[in-house]
N, C-alpha and C positions, 0 to 999 in steps of 0.2 A: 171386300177391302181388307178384312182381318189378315186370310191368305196373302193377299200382296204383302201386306205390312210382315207379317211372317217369314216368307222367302226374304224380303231385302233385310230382316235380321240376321237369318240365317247365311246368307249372302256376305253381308257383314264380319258372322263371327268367322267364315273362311278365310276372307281376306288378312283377321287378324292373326292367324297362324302364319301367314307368310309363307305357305309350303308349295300353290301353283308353282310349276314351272321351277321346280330346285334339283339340281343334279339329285341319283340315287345315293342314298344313304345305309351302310351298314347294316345297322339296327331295325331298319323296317325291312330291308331285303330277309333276312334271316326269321323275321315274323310269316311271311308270306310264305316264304319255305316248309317253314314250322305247321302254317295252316295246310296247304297242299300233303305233310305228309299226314298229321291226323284225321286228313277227311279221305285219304286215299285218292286221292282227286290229281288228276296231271297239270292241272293249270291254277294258278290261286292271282288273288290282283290286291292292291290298294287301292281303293280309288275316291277319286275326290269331285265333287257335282258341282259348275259353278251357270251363269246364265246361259251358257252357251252348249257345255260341252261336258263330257265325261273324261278325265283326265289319268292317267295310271301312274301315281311315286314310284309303286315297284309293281313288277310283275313277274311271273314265274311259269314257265314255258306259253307264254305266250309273247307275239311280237308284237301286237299294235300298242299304241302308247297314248291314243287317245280315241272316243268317237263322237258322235254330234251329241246332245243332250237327250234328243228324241227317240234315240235307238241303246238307249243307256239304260243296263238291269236293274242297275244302284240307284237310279233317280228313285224307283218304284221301291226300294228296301226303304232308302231314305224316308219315304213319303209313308210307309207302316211303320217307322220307329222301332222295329222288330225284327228278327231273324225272318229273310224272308228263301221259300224252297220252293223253285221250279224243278219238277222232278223231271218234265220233257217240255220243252218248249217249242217243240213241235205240236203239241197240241193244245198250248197256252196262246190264245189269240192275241194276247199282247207281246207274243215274241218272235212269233212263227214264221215272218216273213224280216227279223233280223238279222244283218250282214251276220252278223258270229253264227247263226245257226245254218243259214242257209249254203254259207260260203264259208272257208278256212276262219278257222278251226272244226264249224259244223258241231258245236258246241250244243249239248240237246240238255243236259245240266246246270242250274244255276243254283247254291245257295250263298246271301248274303247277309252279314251281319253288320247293322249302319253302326257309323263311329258320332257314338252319342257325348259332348263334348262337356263340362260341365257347366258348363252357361245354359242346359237343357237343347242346345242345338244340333242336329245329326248334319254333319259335313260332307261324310263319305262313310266307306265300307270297305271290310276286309270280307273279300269274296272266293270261291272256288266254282271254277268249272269242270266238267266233263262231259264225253265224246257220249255214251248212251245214256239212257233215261235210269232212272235211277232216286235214293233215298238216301237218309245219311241214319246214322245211328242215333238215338238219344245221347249217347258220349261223345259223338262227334258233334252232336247240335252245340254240349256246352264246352264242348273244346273250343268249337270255332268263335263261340259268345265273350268266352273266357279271355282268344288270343285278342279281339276284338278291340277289350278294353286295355291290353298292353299296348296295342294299337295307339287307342286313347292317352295312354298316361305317357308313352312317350312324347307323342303332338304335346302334352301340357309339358314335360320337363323340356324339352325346343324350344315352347316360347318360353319359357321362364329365363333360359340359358341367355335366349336371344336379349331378352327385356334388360337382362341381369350385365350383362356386354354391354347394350345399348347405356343404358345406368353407368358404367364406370366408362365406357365411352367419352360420356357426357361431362362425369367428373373430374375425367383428365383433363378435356379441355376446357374447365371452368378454371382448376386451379391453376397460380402460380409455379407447380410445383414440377421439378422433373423429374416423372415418377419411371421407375422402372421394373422389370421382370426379368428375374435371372436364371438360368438354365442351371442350377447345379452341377448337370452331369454333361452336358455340353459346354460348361460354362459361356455358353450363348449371351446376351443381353439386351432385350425389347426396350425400347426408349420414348415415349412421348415426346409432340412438339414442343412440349418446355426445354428439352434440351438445347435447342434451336435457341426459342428465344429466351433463355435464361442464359445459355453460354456460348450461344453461337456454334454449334455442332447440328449438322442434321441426323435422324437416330441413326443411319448406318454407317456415321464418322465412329463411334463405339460402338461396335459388333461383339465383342468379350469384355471378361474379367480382367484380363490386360493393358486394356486398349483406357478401361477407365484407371486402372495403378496410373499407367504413366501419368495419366495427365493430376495427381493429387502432387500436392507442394514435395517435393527430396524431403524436405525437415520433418512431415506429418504422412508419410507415406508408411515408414515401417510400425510406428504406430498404431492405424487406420489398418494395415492388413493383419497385424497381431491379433487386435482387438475383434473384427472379425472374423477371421478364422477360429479364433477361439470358441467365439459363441454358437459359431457352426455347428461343431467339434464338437461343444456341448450341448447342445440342442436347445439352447437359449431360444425362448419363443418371438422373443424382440432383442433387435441391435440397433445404435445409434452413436453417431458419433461427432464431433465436429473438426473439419480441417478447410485448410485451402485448394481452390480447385483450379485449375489452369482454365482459362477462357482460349478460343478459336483466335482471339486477337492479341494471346502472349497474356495478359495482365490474369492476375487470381483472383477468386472470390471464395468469400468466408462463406459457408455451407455448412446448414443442417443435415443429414443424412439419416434415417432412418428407416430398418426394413423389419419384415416380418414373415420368417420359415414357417416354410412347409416341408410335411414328412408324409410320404407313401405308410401303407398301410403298414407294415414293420418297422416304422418308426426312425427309417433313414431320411433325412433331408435332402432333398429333392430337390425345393426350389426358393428361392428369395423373392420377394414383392417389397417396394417401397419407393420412399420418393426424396428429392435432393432439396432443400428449401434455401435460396440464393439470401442470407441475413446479411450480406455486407453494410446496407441502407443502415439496420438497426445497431449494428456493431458501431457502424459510425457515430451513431446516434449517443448510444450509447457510453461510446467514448467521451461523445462531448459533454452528457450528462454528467458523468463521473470526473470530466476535466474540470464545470464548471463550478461541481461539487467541492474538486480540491482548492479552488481557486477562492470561493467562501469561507472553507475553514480557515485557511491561511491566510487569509483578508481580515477575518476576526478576530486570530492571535497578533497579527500584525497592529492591526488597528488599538487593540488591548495596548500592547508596550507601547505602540504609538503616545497614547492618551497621558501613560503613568512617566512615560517622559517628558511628555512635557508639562505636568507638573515639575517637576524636578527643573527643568530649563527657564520656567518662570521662577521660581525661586532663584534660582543662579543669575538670569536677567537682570530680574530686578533688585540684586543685591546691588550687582554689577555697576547698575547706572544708576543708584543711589550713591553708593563709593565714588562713582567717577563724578559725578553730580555735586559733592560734597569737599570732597578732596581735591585741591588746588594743585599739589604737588605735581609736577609733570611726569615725575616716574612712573608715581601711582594712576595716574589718568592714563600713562602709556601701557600699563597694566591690564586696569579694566577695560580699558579699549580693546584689548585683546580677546577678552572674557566674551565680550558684548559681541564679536565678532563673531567667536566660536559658538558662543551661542546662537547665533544667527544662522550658522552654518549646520547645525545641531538640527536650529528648527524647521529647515529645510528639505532636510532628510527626513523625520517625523513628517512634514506634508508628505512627502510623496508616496511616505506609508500609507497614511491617512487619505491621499486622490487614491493607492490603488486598493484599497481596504473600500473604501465608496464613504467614507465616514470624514471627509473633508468640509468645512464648507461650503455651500454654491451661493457665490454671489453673482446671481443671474442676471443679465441684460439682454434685450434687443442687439444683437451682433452682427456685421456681415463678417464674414470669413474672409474677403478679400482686404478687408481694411487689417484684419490680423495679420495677414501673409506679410502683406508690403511693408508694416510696422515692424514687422520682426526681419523683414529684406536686408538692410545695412548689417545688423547685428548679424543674421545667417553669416553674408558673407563674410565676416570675420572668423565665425567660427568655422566653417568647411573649411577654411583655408584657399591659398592663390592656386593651388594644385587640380582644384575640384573644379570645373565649369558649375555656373547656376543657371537654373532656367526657371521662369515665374511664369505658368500658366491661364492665369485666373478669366472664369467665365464671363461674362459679361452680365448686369442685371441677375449676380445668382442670388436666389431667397435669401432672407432672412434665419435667423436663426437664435434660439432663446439659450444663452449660453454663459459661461463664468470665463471673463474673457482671460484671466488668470491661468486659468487651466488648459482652457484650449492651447496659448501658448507656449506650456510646459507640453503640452504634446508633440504640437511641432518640434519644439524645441530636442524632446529626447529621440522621434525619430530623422532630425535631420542628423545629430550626434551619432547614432546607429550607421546612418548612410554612410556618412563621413567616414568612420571607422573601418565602414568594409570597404573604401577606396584607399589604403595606402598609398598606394602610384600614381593615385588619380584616377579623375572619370567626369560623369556630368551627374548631376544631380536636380532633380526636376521636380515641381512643386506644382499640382493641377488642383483647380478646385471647378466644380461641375455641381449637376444635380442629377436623380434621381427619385423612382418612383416602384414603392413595394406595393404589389397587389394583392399577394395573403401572408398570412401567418407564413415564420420557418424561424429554426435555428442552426442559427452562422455562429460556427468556432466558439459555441458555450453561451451567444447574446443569441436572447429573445427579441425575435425581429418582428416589429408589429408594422402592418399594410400604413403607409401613410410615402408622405412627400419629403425628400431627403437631402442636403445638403453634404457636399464631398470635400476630402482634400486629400491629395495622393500626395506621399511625396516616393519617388521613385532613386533608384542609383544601377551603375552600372559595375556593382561591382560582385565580392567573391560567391554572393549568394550565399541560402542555408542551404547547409545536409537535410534532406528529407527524415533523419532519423530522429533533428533538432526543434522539427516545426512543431511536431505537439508542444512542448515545452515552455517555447520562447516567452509565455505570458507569464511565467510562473514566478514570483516575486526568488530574488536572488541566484535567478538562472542566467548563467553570461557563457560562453565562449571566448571570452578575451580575455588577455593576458591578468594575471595576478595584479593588481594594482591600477588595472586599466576601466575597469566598469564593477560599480556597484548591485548590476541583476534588478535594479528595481524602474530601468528606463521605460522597460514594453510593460512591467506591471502596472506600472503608473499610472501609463497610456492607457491601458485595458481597464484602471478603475475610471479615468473620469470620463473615458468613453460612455461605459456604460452606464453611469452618474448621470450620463445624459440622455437615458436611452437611445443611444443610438449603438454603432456595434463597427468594428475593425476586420477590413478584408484582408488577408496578406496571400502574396505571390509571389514564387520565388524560385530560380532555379541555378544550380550551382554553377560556379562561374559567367551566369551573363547577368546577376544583379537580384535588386528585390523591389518589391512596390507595399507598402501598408498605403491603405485608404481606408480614412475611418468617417461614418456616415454621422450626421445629428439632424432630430426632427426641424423642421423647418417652423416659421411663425410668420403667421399674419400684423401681428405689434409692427409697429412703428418703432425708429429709433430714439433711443434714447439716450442721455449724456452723463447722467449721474452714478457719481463711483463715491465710496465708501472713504472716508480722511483717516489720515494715520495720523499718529505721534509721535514726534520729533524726541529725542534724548535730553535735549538742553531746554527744550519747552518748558515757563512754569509751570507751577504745579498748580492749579487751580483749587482753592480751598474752602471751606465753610464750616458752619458750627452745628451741622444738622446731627442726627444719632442714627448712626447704620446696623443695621444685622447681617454679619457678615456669615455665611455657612457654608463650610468646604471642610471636607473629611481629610483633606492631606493635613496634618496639622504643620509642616514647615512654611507650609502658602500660606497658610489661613495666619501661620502668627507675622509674616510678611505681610500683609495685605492689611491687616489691624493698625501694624505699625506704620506704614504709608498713609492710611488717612487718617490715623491719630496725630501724624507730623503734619496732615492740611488741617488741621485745625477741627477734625469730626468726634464726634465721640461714637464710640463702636463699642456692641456687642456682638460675641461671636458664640458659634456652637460647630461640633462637628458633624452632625447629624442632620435632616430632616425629622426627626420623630422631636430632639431636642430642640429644635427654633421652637416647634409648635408650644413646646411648655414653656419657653422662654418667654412667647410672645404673649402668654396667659396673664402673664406679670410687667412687662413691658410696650403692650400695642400700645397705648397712647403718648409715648415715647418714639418708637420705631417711625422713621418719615422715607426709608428705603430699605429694600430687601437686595443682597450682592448674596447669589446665590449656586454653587457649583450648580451644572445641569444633572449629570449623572451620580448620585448618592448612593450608597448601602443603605442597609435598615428598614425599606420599603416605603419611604418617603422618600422621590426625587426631586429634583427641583423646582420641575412644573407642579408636580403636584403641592409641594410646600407653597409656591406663590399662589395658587386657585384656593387653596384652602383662609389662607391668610386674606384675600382678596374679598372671600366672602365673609369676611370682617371690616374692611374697612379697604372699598372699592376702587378709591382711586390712589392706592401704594405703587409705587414705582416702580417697577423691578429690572435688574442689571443680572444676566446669565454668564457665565464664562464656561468653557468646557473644551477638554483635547480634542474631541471631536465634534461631529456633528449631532446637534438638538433632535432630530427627526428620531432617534433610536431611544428615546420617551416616551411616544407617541405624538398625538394631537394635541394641539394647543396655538397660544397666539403664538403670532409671526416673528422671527425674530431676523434683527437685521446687524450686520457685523458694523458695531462702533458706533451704532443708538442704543440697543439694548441688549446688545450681546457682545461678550468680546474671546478672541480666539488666542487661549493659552498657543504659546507662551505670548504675553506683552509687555509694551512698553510699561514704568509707573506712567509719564506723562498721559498714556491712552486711557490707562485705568481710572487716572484720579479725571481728566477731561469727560469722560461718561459718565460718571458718578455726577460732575455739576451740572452737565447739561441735563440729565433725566431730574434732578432736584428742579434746575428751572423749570422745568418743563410743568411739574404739578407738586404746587407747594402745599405742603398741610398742617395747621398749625401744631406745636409741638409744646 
């Protein structure tokens, strides 16, 4: 059993060289040569043992190329692991009636030397015959032992070469990458399937160094060949570069490129190796990173002025409608009327910094989308004008949606304005609402799109379309295309802040001259509807008044000495400070006084105003408190809920709104004072 188990090892480690049945090779022919001349011998062989048969790689004046296994001199070297010497085999009983002795060639000579592999397995042998009986010399014994093992080391550098092939074989077609091999002195160029499917070329569409110039962008071509030839030139060990690359279907891709020279033995370069890495995905990506990157900063400087104006607009507000309030005169009421107006129109503009800054508001409700559309129908058509057809598509039963119905109609609103604009002469104008459903992660145009169920509204035009040069752009706060005096740049910012306010995110499509479509997606909600909206304050409303004592605390000092003065005239007594650090020493000397806290949200000094009420709160639990702030509360962090015109009010406001919140939150939890 050992023997059995033995041959099917050996059996085995044959087959792993691969060399049965391979055309003759070079390098073993020249061995064989080599052995025939130092044994003096006319015939020399290779040969190789397998179950069946004795097989010859090379041989040297002899013709046959194989015989059966049983009439094989090499099976018998094989099987002594040893130089083995028939000096006549004619009168060797194990040979003497074999085809080779008896019959052409008549061979009466055998010495062989088995090819011992280094797994410890003899395969074959490198042998020599001749015509009479005969001996070999001690020097020929270790010549022919010697060539033997040349024998041997080349079987192992074959399979190494082979394995080593088979290996980059393998990693070609693992990777992405279209890697190639270039002929320096042919300028030849070997191409993997990646060429194929990365650019749609099969590898003998690029046969030269030629054939790949043309197809690099005009703009990044004389570039790319400087740069390489250079490092040719110079024998630069590695080159790398990046350009656009022509695709089989006309369109470019952004490409990695990087190779690495070879130099022949004198140190000329010889040949290139390397591979093309198709990045346009990441470049995209990338882009949109860096778009959505800029689109935060300037959201945040935005949102900043946003805020410090309108303090400033509440001051002028509510001068404004104290003056007009106060003053009977009709000049002066046509005056501040004016004031009131502008300031209105003021604080208009500040929102829309603030929707696309993401620092607005959201006074969230249970929405449907189609109830939006129709509401804003009459209105649309006014503003498209009689030139423009309208068209209202709305889905039937489309979900629900958790939204600030405020906002959402300043969106429509700016992209029907948009459409409109790009129809001078007219066209049609179409307004779709549908649904949708995301099933993984991705990011669209700079919004992080998370898998869930989606509510749509397209509105579409037929008109001049964007330049493709303009679409990165268009979100970008104070980016227009229209005439000097025609658009303020902040319509698509807007749109793209309360879009994404709402996580949800804007598809846009567009091509010059036949029109454009924005569709902007919002998560969908299982709520129910609901009815309740937020009360404003009227101008001419009274003022609602009391005798209670306020802690008033806002860092603008022109607001805050406004603000003192408005509920000192309802009849309150106030104390004020401009700090958070300073309420708290204030209120060391005053809490059993203080019966409400009127507090900016966002402070200097490192008390802001949540934190100034939790702090106070945990003195004396059930204090009131009244928030105002240009922007949105969330950018404090965590804290209770705050709702616009119970316990928050959004600069700029009315007095009537201001002093109205103050007496409702007083009724609401009285303490004696």
């Amino acid at each position: 059993m050992s023997g059995a188990n033995d041959e099917a090892e050996r059996l085995a480690a044959l087959r792993a060289y691969e060399v049965l049945d391979t055309p003759p090779e070079a390098t073993f022919d020249e061995l064989t040569r080599l052995a025939a001349l130092v044994t003096g011998a006319p015939m020399a062989v290779i040969t190789f043992v397998d179950e069946t048969r004795q097989w010859f790689k090379s041989r040297f004046g002899l013709r046959v190329t194989e015989t059966p296994r049983e009439l094989s001199f090499c099976a018998h070297a094989i099987a002594a692991r040893e130089l083995l010497i028939v000096s006549d085999a004619r009168a060797d009983v194990r040979f003497a009636t074999n085809p080779l002795v008896v019959d052409a060639p008549r061979a009466r000579f055998y010495a062989g030397a088995p090819l011992i592999m280094a797994n410890g397995h003899a395969i074959g042998t490198l042998a020599v015959f001749d015509f009479p009986a005969r001996e070999l010399t001690t020097d020929q014994r270790d010549a022919l032992v010697a060539l033997s093992r040349q024998v041997v080391a080349q079987l192992e550098l074959r399979r190494m070469n082979r394995e080593g092939i088979e290996r980059f074989e393998l990693a070609v077609r693992a990777t992405n990458d279209a890697v190639w091999d270039w002929n320096l002195v042919s300028n030849e160029i070997w191409w993997n399937e990646g060429m194929r499917t990365l650019f749609g070329y099969t590898p003998d569409q690029q046969p030269n160094i030629a054939s790949w110039t043309n197809a690099i962008h005009p703009d990044d071509e004389p570039r790319v060949s400087e740069k390489l030839h250079t490092a040719i030139t110079r024998g630069d060990q590695y080159w790398s570069d990046t350009y656009r690359f022509k695709r089989h279907d006309g369109t470019f891709a952004d490409v990695l490129d990087r190779g690495y020279l070879i130099k022949d033995a004198a140190g000329k370069p010889v040949r290139m190796i390397g591979a093309m890495l198709d990045v346009t995905e990441r470049r995209r990506l990338e882009d949109q990173l860096r778009q959505a990157q800029k689109m935060d900063a300037i959201s945040q400087l935005s949102g900043g002025i946003a805020h410090d104006f309108n303090n400033l607009l509440t001051v002028i507000q509510v001068n404004a409608a104290l003056l007009a309030r106060h003053d009977k005169n009709p000049e002066t009421r046509e005056h501040t009327s004016a004031i009131v107006d502008a300031t209105d129109r003021a604080a208009a503009l500040t929102r829309q910094l603030l929707m696309m800054s993401r620092r607005q508001i959201m006074q969230q409700r249970v929405t449907d989308l189609n109830e939006v559309v129709a509401e804003l129908t009459r209105m649309l058509h006014r503003t498209v004008g009689e030139h423009i057809s309208f068209v209202a598509q709305p889905e039937r039963s489309l979900p629900l949606v958790n939204a600030d119905v405020g906002m959402i109609e300043q969106v429509l609103l700016n992209l029907v304005v948009n459409a409109r604009d790009a129809m001078p002469g007219g066209g049609q104008l179409t307004i779709v609402t549908g649904h949708a459903r995301v099933t993984e992660p991705k990011l669209r145009h700079g919004f992080d799109v998370q898998p869930g169920d989606y509510a749509f509204v397209s509105v579409s035009d037929t008109g001049s379309g964007i330049a493709p040069v303009h679409l990165p752009h268009i979100f970008e706060p104070f980016f227009t295309t229209k005439d000097i005096g025609r658009g303020t740049g902040l319509g698509l910012a807007t749109a793209y802040g309360i879009v994404r306010q709402h996580n949800g995110w804007i598809e846009v499509t567009s091509e010059p001259g036949r029109g454009s479509t924005f569709c902007f997606y919002l998560p969908t909600t299982a709520q129910l509807l609901t009815q309740d909206r937020p009360r404003t304050g009227a101008v001419d409303e009274d003022l609602p008044s009391g005798t209670e004592t306020i802690l008033v605390v806002e860092d603008e000092a022109a607001l805050r000495n406004l603000i003192v003065g408005l509920l000192e005239t309802c009849g309150y007594t106030v104390l004020h400070t401009g700090s958070g650090v300073s309420a708290l020493e204030l209120w060391k000397t005053a809490r059993e006084r203080i019966q409400l806290l009127l507090t900016d949200v966002v402070m200097p000094g490192g008390v802001n105003g949540r934190d100034l009420a939790e702090r106070l709160r945990a003195d004396a639990t059930d204090l009131p408190v009244l928030y105002t702030s240009g922007y949105s509360p969330d950018l404090t962090g965590a804290g209770e809920r705050l709702v616009e015109g119970v316990n928050f009010l959004q600069k700029p406001y009315q007095p009537a709104t201001l002093a109205r919140a103050v007496r409702d939150l007083l009724d609401q939890v009285r303490r004696p004072g």
